[in-house]
DRENFI-172733 format. One line per 4 residues: number of its first residue (from 0); for each residue x, y, z of N, C-alpha, C, O. Coordinates in Angstrom, 1 decimal. Example, Ala and Ser with C-alpha at 12.3 -4.5 7.8 and 13.67 -1.06 7.14 Angstrom:
2
0> 13.2:-5.7:7.8:12.3:-4.5:7.8:13.2:-3.3:7.8:14.2:-3.3:8.5 ~ 12.8:-2.2:7.1:13.7:-1.1:7.1:12.9:0.0:7.9:13.4:1.1:8.0
This chain:
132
0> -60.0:-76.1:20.5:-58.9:-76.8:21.1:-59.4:-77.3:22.5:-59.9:-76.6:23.5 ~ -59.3:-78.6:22.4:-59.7:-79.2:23.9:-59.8:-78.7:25.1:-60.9:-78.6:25.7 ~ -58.4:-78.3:25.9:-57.3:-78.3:26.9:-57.3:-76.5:26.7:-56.2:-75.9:27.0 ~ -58.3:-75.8:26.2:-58.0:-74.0:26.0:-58.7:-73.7:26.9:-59.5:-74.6:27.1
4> -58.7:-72.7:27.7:-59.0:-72.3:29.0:-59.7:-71.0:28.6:-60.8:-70.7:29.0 ~ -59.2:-70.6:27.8:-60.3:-69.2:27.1:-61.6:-70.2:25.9:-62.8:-70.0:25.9 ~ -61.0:-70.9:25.3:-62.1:-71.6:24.7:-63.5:-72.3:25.7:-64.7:-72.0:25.5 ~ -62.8:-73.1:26.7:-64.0:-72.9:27.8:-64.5:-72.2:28.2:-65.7:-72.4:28.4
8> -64.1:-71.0:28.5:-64.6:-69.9:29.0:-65.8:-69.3:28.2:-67.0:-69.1:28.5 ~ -65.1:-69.0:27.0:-66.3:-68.6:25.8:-67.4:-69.3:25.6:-68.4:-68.6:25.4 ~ -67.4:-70.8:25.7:-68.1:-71.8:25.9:-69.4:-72.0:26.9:-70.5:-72.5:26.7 ~ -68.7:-71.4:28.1:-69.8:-71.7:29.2:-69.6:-72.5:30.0:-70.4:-72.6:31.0
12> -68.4:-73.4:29.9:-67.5:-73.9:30.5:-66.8:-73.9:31.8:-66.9:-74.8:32.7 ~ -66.2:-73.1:31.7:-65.4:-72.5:32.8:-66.5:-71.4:33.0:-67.3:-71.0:32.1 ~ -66.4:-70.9:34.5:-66.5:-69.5:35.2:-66.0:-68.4:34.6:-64.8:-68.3:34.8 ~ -66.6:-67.4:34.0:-66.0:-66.1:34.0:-67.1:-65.0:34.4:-68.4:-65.1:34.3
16> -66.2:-63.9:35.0:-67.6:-62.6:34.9:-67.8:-61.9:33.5:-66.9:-61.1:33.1 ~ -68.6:-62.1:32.9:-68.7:-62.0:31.5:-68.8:-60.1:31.1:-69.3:-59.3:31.8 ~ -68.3:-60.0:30.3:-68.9:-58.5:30.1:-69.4:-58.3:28.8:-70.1:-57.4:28.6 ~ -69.1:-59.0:27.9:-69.4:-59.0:26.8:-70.1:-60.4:25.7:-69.4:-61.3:26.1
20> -70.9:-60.8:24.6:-70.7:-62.0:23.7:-71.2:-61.4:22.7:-72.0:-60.5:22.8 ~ -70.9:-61.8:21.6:-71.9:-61.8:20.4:-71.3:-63.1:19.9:-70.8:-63.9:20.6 ~ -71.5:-63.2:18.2:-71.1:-64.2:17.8:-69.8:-64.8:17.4:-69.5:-66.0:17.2 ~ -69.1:-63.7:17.4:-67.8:-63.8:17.6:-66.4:-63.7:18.3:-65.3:-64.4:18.2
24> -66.9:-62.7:19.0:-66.2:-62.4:20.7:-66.7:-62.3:22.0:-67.9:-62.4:22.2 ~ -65.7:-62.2:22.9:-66.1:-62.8:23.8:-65.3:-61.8:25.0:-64.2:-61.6:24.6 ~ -65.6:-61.2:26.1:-65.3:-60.6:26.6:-65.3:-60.8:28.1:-66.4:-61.0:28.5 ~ -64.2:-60.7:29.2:-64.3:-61.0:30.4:-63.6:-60.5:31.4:-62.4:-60.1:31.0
28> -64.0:-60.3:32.7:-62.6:-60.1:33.5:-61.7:-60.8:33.8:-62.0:-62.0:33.9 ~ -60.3:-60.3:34.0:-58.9:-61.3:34.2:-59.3:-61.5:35.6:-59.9:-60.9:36.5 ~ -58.8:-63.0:35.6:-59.3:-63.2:37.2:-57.8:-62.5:38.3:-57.6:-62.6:39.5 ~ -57.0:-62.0:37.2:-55.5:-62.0:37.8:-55.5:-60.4:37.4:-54.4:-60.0:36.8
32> -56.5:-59.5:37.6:-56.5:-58.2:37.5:-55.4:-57.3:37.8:-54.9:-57.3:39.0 ~ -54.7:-56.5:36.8:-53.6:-55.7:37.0:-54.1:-54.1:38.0:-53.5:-53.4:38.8 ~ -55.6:-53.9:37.3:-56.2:-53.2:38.2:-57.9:-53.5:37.8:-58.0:-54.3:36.8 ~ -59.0:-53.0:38.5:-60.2:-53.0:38.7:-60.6:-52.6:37.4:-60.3:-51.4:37.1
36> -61.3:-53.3:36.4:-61.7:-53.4:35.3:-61.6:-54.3:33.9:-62.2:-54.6:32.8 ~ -60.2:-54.4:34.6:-59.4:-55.1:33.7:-59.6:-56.6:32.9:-59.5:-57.6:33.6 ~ -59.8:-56.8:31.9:-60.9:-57.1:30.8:-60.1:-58.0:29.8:-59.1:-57.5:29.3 ~ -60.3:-58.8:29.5:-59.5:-60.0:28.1:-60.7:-59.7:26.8:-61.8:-59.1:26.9
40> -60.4:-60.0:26.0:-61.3:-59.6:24.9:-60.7:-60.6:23.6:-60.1:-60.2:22.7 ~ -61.1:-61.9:23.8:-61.0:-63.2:23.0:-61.8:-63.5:21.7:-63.0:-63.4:21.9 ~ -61.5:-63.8:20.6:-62.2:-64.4:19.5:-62.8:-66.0:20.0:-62.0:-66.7:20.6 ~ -64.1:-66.3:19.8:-64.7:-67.5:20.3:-63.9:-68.4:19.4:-63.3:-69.4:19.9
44> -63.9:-68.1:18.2:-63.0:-69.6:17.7:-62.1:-69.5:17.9:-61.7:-68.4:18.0 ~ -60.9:-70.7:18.2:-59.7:-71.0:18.4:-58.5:-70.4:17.5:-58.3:-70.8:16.4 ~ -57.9:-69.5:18.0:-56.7:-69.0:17.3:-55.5:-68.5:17.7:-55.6:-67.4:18.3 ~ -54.4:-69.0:17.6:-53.2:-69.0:18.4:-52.9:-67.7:18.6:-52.7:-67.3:19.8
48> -52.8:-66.5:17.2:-52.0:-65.6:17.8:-53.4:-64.2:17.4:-54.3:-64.5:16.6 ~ -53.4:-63.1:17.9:-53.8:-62.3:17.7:-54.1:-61.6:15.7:-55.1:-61.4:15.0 ~ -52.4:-61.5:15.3:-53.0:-61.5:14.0:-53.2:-62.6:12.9:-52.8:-62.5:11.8 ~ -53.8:-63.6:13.4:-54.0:-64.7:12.6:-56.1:-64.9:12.8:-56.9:-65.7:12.4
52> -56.3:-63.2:13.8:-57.9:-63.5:13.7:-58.5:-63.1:11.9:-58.1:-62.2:11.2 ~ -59.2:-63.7:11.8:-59.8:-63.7:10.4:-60.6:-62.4:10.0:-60.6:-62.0:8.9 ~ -61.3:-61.9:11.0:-61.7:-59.8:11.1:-61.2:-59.2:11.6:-62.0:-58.4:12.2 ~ -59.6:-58.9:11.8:-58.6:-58.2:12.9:-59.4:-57.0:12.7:-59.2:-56.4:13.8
56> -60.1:-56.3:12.1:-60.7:-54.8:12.2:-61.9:-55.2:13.1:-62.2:-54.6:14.1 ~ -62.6:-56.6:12.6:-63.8:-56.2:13.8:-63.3:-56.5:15.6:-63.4:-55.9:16.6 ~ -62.9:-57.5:15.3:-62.1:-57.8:16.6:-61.6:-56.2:17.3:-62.0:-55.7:18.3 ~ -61.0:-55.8:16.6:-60.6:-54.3:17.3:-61.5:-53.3:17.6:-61.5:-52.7:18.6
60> -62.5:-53.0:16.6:-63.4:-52.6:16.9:-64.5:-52.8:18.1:-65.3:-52.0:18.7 ~ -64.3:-54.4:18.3:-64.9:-54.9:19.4:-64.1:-54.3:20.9:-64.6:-53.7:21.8 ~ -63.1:-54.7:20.7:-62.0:-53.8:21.4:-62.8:-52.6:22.2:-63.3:-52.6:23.3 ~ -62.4:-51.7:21.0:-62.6:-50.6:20.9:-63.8:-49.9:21.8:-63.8:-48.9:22.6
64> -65.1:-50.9:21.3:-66.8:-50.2:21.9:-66.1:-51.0:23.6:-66.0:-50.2:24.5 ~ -65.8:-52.0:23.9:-65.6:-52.4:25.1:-64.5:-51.7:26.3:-64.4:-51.9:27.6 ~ -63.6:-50.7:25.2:-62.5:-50.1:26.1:-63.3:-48.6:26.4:-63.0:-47.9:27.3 ~ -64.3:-48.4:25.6:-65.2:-47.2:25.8:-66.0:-47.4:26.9:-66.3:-46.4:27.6
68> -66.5:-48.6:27.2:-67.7:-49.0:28.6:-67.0:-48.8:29.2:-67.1:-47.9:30.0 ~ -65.5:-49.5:29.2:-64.9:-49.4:30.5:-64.5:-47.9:31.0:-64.7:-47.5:32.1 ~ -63.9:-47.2:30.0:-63.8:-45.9:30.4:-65.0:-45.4:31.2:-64.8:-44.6:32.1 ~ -66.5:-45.7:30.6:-67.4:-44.8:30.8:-68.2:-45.7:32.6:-68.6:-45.2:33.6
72> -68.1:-46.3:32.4:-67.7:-47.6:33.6:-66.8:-47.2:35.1:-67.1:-47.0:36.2 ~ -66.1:-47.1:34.6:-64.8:-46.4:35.7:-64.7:-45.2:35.9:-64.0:-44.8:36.9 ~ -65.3:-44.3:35.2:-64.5:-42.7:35.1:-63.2:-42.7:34.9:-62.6:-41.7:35.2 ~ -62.4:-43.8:34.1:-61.0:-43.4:34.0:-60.7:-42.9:32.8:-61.2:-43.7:32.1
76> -60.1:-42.0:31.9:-59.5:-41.7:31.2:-58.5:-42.6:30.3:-58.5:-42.6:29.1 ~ -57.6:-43.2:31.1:-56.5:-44.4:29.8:-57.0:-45.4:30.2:-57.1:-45.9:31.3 ~ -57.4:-45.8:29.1:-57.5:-47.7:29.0:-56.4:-48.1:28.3:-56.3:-47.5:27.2 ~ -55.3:-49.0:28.5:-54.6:-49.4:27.9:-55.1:-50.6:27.4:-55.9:-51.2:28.1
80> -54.7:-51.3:25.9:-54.5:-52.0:25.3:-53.1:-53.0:25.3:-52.0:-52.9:24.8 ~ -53.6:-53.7:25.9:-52.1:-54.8:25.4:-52.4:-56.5:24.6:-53.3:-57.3:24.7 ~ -51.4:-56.6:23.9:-51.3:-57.1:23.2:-50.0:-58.6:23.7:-48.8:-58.4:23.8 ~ -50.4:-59.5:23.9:-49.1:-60.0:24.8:-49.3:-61.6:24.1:-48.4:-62.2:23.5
84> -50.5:-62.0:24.2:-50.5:-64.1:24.0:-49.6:-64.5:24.4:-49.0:-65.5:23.9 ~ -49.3:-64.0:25.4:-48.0:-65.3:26.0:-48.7:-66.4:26.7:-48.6:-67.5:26.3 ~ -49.4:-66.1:27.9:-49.3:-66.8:29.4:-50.8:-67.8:28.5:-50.6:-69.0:28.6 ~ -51.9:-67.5:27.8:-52.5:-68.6:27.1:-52.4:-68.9:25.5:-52.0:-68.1:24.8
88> -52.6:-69.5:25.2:-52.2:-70.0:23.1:-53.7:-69.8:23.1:-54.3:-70.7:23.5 ~ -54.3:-68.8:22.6:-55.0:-68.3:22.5:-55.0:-67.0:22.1:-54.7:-66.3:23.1 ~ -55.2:-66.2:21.1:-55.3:-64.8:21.0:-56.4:-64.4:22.1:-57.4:-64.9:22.5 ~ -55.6:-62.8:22.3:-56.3:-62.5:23.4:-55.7:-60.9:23.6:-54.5:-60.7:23.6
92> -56.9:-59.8:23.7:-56.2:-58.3:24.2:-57.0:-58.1:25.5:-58.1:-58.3:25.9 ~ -55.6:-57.6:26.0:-55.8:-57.1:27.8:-56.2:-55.4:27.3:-55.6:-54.5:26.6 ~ -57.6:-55.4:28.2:-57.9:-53.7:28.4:-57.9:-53.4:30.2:-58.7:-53.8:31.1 ~ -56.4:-52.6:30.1:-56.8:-52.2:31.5:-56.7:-50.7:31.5:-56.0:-50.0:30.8
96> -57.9:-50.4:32.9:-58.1:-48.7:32.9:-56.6:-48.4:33.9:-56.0:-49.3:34.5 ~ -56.2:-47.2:33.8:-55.0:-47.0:34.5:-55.8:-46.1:35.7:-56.9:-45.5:35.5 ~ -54.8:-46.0:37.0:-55.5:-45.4:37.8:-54.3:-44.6:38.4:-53.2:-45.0:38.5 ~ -54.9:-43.1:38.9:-53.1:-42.6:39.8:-53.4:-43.6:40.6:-54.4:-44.2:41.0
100> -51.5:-43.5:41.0:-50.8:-44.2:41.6:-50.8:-45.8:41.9:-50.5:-46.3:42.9 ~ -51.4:-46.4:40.6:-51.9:-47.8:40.6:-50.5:-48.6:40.9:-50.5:-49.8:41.1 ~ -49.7:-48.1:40.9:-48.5:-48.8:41.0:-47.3:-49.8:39.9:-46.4:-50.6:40.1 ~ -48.0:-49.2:38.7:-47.7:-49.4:37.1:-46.1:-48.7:36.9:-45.1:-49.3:36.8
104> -46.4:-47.4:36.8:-45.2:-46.4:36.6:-46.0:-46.7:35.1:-47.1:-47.4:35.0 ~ -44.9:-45.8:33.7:-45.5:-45.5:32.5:-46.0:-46.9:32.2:-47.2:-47.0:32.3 ~ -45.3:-48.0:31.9:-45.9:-49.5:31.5:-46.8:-50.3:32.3:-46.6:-50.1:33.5 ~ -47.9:-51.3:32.1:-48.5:-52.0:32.9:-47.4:-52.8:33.8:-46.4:-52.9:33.1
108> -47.2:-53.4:35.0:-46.9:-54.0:35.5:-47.4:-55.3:35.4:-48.6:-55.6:35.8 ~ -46.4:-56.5:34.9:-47.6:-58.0:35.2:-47.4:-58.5:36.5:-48.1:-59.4:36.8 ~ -47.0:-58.2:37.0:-46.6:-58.8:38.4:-47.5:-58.3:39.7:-47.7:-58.8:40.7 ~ -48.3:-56.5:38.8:-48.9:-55.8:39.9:-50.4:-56.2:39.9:-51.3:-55.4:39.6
112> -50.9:-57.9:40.5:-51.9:-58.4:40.4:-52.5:-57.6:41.6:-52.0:-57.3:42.6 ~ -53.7:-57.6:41.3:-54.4:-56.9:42.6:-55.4:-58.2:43.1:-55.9:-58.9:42.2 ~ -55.6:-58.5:44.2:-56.7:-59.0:44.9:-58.1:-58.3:44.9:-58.3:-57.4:45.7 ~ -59.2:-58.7:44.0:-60.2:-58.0:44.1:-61.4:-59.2:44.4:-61.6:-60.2:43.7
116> -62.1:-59.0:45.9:-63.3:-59.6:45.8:-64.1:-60.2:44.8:-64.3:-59.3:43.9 ~ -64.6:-61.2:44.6:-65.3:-61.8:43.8:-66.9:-60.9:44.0:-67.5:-60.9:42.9 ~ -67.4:-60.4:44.6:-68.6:-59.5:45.2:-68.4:-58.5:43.9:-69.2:-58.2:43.0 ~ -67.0:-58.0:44.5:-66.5:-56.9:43.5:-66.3:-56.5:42.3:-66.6:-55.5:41.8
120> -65.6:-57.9:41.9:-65.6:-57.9:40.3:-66.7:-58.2:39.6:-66.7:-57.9:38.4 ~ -68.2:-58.9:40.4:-69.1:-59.0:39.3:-69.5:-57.8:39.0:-69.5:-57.4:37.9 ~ -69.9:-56.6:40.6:-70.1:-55.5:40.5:-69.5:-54.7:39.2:-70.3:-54.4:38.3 ~ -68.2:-54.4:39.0:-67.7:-54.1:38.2:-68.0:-54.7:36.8:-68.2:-53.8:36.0
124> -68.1:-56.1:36.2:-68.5:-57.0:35.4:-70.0:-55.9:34.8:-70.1:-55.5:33.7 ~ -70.9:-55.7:35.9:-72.3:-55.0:35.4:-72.4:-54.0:35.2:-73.4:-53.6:34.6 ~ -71.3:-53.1:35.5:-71.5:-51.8:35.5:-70.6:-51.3:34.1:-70.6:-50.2:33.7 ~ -69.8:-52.6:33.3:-69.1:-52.7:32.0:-70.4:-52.9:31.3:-70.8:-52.1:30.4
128> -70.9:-53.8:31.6:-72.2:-54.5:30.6:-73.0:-53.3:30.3:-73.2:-52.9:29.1 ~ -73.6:-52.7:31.6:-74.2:-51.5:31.2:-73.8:-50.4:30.2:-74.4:-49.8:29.4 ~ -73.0:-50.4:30.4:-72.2:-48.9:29.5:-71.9:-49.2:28.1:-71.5:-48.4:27.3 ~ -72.1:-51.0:27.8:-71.7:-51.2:26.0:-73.2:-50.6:25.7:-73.6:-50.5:24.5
């Protein structure tokens, strides 16, 4: 899809700090971080909704090894999964590590964007990379 912002992204396109590629997914930081780690995990081909990807098990599995770096990455304990495709027409899962007092309460907060240095997030970006 022309006008896809995660399709660029995957592409090489657009700017992202990358954490992950193979041939089929595609992995990155949110530039609109809910907290520090916080991670999109996209199918490279174009697909509107989450379950319309064509390996929903590998897809999750990919998930899965990438919510583990992050864990092992952060020292945090909960990585949350979300599932949302609203804000792009693109399938797409949010992995964010939770942190005390991140300012979440039990649900992610979308509103609770954090400002993280660009310095920062690549840092963060390598130290994901390393741990897959």
């Amino acid at each position: 899809m022309e006008d896809c912002i995660f399709c660029k992204i995957s592409k090489g396109e657009s700017p992202s700090f990358k954490i992950y590629e193979d041939d089929n997914y595609f992995a990155f930081l949110d530039i609109n971080p809910l907290n520090p780690g916080h991670t999109m995990v996209i199918p490279k081909k174009h697909v509107r909704w989450v379950w319309d990807v064509e390996d929903f098990g590998a897809y999750f599995e990919t998930a899965r090894e990438i919510a583990l770096a992050i864990k092992k990455a952060t020292g945090r304990e909960w990585i949350v999964l979300d599932v949302a495709g609203i804000g792009v027409p693109h399938a797409h899962v949010h992995l964010i590590p939770r942190y005390d007092n991140d300012g979440h309460g039990e649900f992610v907060n979308p509103k609770n964007i954090k400002k993280i240095p660009d310095e920062e997030m690549k840092s963060i970006a390598e130290k994901i990379k390393k741990a897959i």
